[in-house]
N, C-alpha and C positions, 0 to 999 in steps of 0.2 A: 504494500500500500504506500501510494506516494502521498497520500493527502493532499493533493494539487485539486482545483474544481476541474471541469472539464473543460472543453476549447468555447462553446457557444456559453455557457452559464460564466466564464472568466472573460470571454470576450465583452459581455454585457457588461460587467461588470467595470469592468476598464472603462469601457463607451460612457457610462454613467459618471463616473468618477473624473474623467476630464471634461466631459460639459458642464459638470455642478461648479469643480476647482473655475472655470475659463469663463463661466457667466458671473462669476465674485472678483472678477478682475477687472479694473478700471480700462486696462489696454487694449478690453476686447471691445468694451462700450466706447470708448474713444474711435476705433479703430472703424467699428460702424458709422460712428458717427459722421467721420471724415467721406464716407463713401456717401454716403447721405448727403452730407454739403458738396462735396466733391459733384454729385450729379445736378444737383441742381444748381450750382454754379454754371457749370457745361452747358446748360440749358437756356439760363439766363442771362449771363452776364453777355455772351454774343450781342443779343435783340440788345440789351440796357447800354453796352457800351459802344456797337456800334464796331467798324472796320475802319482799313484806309478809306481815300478817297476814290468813288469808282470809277474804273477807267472805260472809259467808249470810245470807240474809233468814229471819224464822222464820213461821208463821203458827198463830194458837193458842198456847194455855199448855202445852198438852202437846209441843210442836215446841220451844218454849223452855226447860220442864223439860230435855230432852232435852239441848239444845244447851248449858246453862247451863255445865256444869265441860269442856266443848271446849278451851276456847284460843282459837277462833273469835271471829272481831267478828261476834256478832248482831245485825241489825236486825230489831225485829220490825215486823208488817207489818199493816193489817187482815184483807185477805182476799187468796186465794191468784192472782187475774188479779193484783191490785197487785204481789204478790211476783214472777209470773211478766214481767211489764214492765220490775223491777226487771233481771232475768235477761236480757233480750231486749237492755235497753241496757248491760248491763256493768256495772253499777253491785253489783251483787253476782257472786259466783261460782255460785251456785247458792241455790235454797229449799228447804227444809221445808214441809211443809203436809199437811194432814189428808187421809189417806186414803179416800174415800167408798165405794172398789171392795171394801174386803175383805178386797184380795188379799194386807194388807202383814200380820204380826204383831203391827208398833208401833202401827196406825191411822196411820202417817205414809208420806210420798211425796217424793220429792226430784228439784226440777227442776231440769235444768241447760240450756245453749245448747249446744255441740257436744259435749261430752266427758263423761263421767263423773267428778263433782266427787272425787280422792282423798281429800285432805285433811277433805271432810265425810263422806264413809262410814269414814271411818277414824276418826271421831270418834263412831260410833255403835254401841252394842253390837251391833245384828241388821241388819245393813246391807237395806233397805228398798227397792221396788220405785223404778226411775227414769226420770223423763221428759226427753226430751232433744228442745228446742223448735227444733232446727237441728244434728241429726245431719250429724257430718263423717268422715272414716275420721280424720284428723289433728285431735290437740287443737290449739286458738289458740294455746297455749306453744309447743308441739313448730313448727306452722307459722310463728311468729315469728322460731323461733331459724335456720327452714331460710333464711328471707326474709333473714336480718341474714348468715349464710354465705355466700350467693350472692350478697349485695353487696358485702358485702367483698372478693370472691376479686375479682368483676368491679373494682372499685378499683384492687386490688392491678394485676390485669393494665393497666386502660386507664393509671395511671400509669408503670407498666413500663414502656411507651411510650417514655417520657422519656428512656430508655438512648439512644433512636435518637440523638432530637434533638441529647444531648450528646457523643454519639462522630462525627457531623457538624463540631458546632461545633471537640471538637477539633483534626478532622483538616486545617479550612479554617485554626485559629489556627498552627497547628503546617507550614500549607503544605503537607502531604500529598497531603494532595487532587490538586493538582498536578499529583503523578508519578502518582496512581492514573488520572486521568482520560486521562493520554496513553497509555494501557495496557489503559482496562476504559471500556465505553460508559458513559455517568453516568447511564441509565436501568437499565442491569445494577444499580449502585451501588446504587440504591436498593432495586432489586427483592433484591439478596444482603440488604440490609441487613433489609428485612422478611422475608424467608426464615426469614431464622439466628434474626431474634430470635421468631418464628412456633415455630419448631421449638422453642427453648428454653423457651416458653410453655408447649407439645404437651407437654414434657416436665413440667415442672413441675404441669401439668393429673394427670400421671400418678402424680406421685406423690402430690398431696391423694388420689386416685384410693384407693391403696393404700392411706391410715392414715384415712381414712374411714372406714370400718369401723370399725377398731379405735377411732377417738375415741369413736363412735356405742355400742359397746360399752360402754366403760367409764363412759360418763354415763349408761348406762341406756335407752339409747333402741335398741336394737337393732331391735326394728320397726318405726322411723322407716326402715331402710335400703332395705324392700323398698318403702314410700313416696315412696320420694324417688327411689328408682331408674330410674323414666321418665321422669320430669324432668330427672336428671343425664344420659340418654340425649342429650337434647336440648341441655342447657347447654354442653358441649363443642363441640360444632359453633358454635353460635350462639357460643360465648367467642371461639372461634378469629377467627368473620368479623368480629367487634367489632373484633378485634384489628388482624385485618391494616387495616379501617378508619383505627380511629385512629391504626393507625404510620404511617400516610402523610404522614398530617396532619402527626406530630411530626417527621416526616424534613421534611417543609415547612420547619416552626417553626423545627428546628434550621439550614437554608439560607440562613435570611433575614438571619442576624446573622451575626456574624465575631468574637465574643467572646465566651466562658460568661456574662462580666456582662451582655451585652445582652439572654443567653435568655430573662429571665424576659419582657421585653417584647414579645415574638413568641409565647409558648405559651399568651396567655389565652385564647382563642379554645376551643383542644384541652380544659386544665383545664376550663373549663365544659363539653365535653359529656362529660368525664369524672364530675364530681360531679353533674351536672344530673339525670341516671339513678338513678344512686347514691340521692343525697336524694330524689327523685322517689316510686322504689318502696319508701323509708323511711317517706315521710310519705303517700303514699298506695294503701299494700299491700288495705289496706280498702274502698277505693272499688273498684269493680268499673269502674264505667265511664272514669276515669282509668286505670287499670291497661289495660284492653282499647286505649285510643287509645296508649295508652306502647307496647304491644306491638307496634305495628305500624309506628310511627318508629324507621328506620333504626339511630341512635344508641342509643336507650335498649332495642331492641328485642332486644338481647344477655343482657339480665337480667329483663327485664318480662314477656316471653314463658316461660321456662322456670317463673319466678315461679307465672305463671297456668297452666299446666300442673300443675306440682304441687298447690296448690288444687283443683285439677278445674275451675277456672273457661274453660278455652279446649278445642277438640277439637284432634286431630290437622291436620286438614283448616288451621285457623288458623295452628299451627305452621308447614306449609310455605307458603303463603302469605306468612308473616312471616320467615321464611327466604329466599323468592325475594327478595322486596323488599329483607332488608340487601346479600345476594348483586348485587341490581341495584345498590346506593348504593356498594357494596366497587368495583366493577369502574366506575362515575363520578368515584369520586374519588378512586380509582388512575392513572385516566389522565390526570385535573385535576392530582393531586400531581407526577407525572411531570413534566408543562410546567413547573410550576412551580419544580420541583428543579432542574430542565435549565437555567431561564434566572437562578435566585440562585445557585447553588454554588459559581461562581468569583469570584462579587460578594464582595470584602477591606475595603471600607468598615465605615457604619454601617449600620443595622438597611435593606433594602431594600424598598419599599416593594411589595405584591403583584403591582397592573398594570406596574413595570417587570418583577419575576421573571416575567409574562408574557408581557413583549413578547418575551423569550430573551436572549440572552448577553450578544451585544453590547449591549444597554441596560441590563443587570444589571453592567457593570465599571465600574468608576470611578478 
């Protein structure tokens, strides 16, 4: 008889006992809280504070008449493909340009890339018939702000993480571990420990969930919600499995050392494929074809997938595919983390090196 509980009755039990410990903590309520401002900031402060000055290309005198007492940066332009090119690369928001069809009152026509330029029909008395050379249902603003949301939350969570690693570290500095391990299998341990903090995630998911809306309201964007709404479908799931991923990892990071001061030198590994993603689909939301290869690696594929969902750039069919795959990398390096946790946890030295926490126990003490 070992007198240990069993793996599901010890798994619970761990689960229970880091949510009760991590809801009595100021860090976690702060922690929330910043995501919570954090979003409604993103939401708001655009509409309150406003951009540069917009830029329009003009074409013709009478497009410039027109445009002159705006507020606008005019550039004017020869002819209306040069202004339209201008459009094509971003370098204006939109053009003016002579209407040849008829159809317009002014004699004027206004082109834009996705969206319908506000700030220039709002600067024209008879707002004018408009070409849109890469109609989107999402303007580039609106799809920006969802892209910098959903990397952040993914941030917020994949460093969350780090809870694990440091209520490991304490419990090994503090000798707890100890008494848990003659009492709770040390794959239970782990497995409770990603439970609890999965579920507290779940929960947290739930309640961005709830004021969602309400931020999306108040900045003006309320039919951004029913846009963004099958992509959040999918973001949750995909957050979760990201999740349980990278806690393994930090349950790892956290077992390697035996001192909070030594963490930082075991979790570089985790931080990069936490910011790796992160920056990734920062700096390349726009490339189509980095986005598509991000979407299907394991790591980044918790936020680059839902990303391109939203956009319209990927189908359903993609999604679960890209879903199987993290789901295959979750349940690989659950059972890697496992070994690995099993054979540092009782290691009390310095920092241990991986192939010992491999070889198990007895090569992990010192």
């Amino acid at each position: 008889m070992t007198g240990k509980q069993s793996f599901a009755t010890a798994t619970r039990l761990v689960a229970e006992r880091e949510v009760r410990t991590f809801l009595r903590t100021k860090g976690f309520w702060v922690g929330l809280a910043v995501i919570v401002v954090g979003l409604f900031a993103s939401a708001v402060l655009p509409t309150v504070l406003g951009g540069d000055q917009t830029k329009v290309a003009a074409v013709g005198s009478r497009a410039v008449e027109v445009l002159a007492d705006s507020g606008l940066e005019v550039r004017q332009v020869a002819d209306p493909e040069a202004a339209r090119e201008l459009v094509r690369a971003e370098e204006v928001e939109a053009a003016v340009v002579p209407d040849d069809s008829g159809e317009s009152a002014t004699g004027l026509r206004v082109v834009a890339l996705n969206d319908p330029p506000v700030d220039v029909l709002a600067s024209l008395r008879t707002a004018p018939p408009v070409d849109l050379l890469a109609p989107s249902e999402v303007g580039h603003g609106l799809r920006q702000l969802v892209i910098m949301v959903f990397s952040l939350v993914f941030l917020m969570f994949g460093m969350g993480g780090a809870a694990i690693a440091q209520s490991t570290v304490t419990e090994k500095q503090t000798r707890i571990v100890e008494i848990l391990v003659s009492t709770i299998p040390v794959r239970a341990l782990l497995a409770g420990k990603i439970v609890g903090h999965a579920l507290l995630t779940l929960g947290q998911v739930a309640v961005i969930a709830a004021v969602t809306p309400i931020a999306l309201s108040i900045g003006g964007h309320s039919q951004l919600l029913a846009l963004v709404a099958p992509a959040l479908g999918w973001f949750v799931p995909f957050l979760l499995l990201g999740f349980v991923l990278l806690a393994s990892m930090w349950a790892v990071a956290g077992s390697l050392v035996s001192r909070q001061e030594d963490l930082g030198s075991s979790m570089g590994l985790v931080m990069l494929l936490v910011f790796g993603p992160y920056f990734g689909v920062l700096f390349f939301s726009d490339n189509a074809t980095v986005m598509a290869v991000l979407s299907f690696v394991p790591f980044s594929a918790a936020i680059a997938m839902p990303v391109r969902l939203f956009a319209g750039q990927a189908q359903a069919w993609e999604a679960v595919v890209s879903m199987g795959l993290l789901a295959g990398a979750v349940v690989v390096i659950v059972l890697l983390a496992s070994r690995l946790y099993s054979g540092s946890l009782m290691h009390t030295g310095g920092k241990l090196a991986l192939s010992k926490a491999w070889a198990g126990r007895d090569n992990a003490r010192t």
